[in-house]
DRENZA-223971 format. One record per atom (N, C-alpha, C, O): x, y, z. Coordinates in steps of 0.001 Angstrom, whole numbers, padded with zeros to 6 digits, always signed. Example, Ala and Ser with C-alpha at 12.3 -4.5 7.8 and 13.67 -1.06 7.14 Angstrom:
+013190-005690+007800;+012300-004500+007800;+013200-003300+007800;+014236-003319+008465;+012850-002250+007080;+013670-001060+007140;+012900+000030+007870;+013409+001138+008039;
***
This chain:
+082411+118081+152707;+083722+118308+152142;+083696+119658+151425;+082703+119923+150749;+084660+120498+151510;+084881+121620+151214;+085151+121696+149718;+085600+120675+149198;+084942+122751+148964;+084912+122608+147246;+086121+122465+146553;+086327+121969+145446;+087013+123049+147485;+088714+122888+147280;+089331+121572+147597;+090308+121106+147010;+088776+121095+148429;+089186+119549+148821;+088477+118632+147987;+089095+117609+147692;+087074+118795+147447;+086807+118320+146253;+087651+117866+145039;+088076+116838+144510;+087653+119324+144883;+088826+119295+143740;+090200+118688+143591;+090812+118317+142589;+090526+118694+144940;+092102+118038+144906;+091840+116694+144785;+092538+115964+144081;+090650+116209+145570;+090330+114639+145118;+090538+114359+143670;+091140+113365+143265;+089984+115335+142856;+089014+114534+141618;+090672+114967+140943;+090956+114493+139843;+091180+115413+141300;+092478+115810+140443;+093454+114729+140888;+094088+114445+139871;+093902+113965+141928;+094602+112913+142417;+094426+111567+141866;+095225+110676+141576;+092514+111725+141777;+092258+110710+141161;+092072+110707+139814;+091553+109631+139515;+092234+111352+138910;+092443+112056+137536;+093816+111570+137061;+094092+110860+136095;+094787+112259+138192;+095895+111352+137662;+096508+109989+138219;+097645+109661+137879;+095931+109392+138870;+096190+107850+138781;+095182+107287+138339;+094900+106144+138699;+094246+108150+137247;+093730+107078+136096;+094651+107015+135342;+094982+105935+134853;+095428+108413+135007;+096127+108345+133534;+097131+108107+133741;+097700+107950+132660;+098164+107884+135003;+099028+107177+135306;+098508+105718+134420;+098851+105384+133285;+097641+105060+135300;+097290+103456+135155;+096725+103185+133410;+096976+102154+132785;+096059+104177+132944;+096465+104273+131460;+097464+104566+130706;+097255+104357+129511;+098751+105086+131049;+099452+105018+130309;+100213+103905+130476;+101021+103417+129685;+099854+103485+131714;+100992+102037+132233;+100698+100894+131252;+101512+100099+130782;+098909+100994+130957;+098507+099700+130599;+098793+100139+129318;+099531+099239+128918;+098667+101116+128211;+099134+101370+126772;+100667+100921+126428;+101161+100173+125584;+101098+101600+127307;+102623+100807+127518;+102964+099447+127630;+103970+099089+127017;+102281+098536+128345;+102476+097514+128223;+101770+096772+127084;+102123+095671+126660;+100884+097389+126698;+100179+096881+125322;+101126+096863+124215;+101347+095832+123578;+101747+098090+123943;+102309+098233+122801;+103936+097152+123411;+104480+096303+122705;+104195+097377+124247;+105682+095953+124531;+104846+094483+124639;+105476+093657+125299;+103983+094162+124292;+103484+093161+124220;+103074+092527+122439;+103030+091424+121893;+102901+093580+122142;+102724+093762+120677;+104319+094041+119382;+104618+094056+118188;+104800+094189+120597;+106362+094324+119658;+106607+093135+118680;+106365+091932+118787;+107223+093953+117595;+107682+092894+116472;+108964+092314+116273;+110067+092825+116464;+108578+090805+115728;+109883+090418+116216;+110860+090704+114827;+110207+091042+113840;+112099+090625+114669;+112637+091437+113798;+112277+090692+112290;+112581+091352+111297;+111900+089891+112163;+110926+089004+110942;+110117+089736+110092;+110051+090019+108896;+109165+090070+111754;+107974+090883+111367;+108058+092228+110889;+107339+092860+110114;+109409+092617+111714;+109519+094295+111272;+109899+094367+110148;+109450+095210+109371;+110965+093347+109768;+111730+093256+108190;+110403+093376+107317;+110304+094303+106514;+109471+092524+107458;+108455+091995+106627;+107742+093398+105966;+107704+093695+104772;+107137+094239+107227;+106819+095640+107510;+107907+096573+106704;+107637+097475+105911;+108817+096256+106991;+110060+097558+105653;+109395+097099+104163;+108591+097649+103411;+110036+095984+104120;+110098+095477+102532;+108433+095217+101954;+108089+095012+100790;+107663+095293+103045;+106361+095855+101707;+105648+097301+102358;+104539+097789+102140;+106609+097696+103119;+106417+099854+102922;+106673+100333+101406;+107716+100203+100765;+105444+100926+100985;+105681+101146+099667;+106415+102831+099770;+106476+103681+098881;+106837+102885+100980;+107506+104731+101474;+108569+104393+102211;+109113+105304+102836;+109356+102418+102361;+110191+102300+103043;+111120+101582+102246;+112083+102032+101626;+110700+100360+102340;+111778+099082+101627;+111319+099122+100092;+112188+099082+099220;+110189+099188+099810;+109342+099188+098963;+110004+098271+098280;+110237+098700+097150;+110419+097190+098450;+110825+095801+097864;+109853+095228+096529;+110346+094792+095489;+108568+095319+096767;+107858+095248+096194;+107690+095876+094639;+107262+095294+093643;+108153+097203+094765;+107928+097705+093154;+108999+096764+092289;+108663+096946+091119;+109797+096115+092305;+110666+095479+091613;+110055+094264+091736;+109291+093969+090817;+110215+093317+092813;+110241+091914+093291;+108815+091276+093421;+107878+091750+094064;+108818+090721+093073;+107578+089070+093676;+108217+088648+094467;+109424+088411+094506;+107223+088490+095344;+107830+087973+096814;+106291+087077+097461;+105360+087592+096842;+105960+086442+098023;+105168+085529+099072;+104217+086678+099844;+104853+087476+100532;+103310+086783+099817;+102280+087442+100396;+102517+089082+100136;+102202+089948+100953;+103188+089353+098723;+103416+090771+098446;+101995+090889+097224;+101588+089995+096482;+101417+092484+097380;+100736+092383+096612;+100519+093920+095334;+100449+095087+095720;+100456+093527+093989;+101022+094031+092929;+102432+094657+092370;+102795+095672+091775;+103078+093337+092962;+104412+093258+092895;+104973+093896+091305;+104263+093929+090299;+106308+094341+091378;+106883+094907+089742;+107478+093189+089667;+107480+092109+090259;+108002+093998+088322;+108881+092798+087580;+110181+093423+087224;+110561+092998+086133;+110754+094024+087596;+111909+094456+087052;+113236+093928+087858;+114353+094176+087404;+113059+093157+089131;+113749+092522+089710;+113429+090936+090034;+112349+090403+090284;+114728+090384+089942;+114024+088774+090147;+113273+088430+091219;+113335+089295+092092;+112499+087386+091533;+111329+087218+092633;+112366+086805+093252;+113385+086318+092762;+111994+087087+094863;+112402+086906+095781;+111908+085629+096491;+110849+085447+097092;+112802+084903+096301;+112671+083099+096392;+113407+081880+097010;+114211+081347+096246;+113328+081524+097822;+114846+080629+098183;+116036+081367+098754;+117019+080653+098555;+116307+082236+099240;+116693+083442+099528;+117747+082735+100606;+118746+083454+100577;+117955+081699+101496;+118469+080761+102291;+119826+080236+101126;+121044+080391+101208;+118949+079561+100054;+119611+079040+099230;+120890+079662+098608;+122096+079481+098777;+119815+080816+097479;+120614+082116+097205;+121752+082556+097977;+122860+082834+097520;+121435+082591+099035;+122540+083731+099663;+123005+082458+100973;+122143+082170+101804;+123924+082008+101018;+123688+080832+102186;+124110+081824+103505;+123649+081577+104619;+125319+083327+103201;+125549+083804+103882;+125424+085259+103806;+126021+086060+103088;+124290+085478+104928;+123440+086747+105436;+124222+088320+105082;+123719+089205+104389;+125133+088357+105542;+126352+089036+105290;+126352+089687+104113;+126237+090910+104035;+126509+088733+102897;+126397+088975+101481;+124909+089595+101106;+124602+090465+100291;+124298+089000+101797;+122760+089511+101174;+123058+090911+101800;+123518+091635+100917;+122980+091453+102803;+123131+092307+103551;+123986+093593+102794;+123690+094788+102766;+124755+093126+102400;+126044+094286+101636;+125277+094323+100170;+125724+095133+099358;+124549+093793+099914;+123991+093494+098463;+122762+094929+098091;+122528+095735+097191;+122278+094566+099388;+121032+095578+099843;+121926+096833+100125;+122150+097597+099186;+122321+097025+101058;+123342+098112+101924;+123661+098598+099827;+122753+099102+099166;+124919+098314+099281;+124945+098887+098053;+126834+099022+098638;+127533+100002+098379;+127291+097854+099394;+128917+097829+099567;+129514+098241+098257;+128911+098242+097184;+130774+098595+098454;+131918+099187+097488;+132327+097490+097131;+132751+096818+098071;+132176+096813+095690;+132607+095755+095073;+131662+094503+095544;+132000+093320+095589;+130715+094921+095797;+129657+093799+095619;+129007+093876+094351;+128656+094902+093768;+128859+092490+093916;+128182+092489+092442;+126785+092605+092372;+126130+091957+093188;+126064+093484+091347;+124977+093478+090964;+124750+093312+089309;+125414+093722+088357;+123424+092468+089402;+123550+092381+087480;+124155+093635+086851;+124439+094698+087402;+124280+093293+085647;+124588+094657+085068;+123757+095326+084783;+123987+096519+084981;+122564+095014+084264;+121314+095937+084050;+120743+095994+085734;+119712+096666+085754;+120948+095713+086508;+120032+095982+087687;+119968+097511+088156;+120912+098181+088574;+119059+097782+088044;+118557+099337+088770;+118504+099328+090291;+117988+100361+090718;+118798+098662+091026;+118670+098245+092637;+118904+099480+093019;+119888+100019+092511;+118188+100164+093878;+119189+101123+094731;+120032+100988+095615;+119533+100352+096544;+121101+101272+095811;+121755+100936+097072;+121124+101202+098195;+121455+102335+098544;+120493+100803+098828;+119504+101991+100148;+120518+101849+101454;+120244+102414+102513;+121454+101220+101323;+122269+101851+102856;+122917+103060+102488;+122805+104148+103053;+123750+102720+101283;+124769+104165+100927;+123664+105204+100780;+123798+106354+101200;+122989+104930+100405;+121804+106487+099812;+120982+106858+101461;+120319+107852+101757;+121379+105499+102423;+120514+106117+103829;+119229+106165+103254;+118638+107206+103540;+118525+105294+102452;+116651+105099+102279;+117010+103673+103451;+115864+103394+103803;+117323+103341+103701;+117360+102538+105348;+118145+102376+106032;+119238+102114+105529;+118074+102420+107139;+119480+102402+108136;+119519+100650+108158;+118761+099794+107702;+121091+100591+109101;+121849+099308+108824;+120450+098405+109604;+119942+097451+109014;+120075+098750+110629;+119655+098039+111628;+117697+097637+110936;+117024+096701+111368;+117252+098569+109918;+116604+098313+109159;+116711+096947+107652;+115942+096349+106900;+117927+097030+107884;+118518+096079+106150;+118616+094872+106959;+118297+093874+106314;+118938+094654+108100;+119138+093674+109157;+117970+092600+108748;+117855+091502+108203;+117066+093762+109444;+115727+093250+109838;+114668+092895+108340;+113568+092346+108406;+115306+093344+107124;+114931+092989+105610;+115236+091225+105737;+114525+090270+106053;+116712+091382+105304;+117532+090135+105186;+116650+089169+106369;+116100+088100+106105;+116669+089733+107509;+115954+088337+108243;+114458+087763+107728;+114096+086597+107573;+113627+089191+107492;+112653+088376+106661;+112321+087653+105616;+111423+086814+105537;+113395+088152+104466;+114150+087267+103246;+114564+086304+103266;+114749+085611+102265;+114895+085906+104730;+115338+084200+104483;+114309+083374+104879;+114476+082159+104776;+112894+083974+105475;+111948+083323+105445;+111236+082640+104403;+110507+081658+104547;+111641+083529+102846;+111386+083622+101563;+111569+082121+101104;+111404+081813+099924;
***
C-alpha cells in the first residue's frame, strides 16, 4: 500500500472513531439528563445560582443561613404552584414579609422563568 493511501486510511478511520465517540458522549449525557426536580434541586443549592441556601434550611442543604424561614411543607404552604412561583419571580403585588430581604430573582433576571419553574418543582418535594 502506497504512503498516501495509508494515510487516507488512518484518517477515515480517525474519523469514524470520533464520529462513534461523539455519538456515544452524546448519548451519555441524554441519558444522564435531569429531571426538572433534579435540576430545580441543582439551582437552589448553586451557591452562584438559586443560592436558596444562604437564607433557608432546607432537607439535604448544607450550612444553610437563617434569615429566611426553612423551607418545609412547601405542598402545604403554597397548595398552588403559581403563587409560589410569582413569590420567587418577585410579581408586582405579591406579598412578602415585611422585613424579608428575598430578592426578587425573576424581575432582577438572577433566574430565568423556566429556571424558577424547575425551583418550585423541587420545593414541593420539601
Amino acid at each position: 500500500m502506497a504512503k498516501s493511501q495509508w494515510l487516507r486510511t488512518i484518517a477515515r478511520t480517525m474519523m469514524v472513531s470520533t464520529l462513534f465517540v461523539s455519538a456515544s458522549v452524546a448519548m451519555a449525557a441524554e441519558e444522564k439528563k435531569l429531571s426538572p426536580v433534579e435540576e430545580g434541586k441543582k439551582i437552589a443549592f448553586d451557591r452562584t445560582k438559586g443560592n436558596c441556601l444562604a437564607c433557608h434550611m432546607m432537607a439535604g442543604g448544607v450550612s444553610p443561613g437563617e434569615i429566611g424561614p426553612p423551607l418545609m411543607a412547601m405542598q402545604a404552604r403554597y397548595p398552588d404552584k403559581q403563587k409560589l412561583f410569582d413569590k420567587i419571580w418577585g410579581k408586582p403585588g405579591v406579598e412578602l414579609m415585611p422585613e424579608s430581604q428575598m430578592l426578587p430573582f425573576g424581575k432582577h433576571k438572577a433566574l430565568t422563568d423556566d429556571e424558577i419553574s424547575k425551583v418550585v418543582e423541587f420545593l414541593y418535594t420539601l
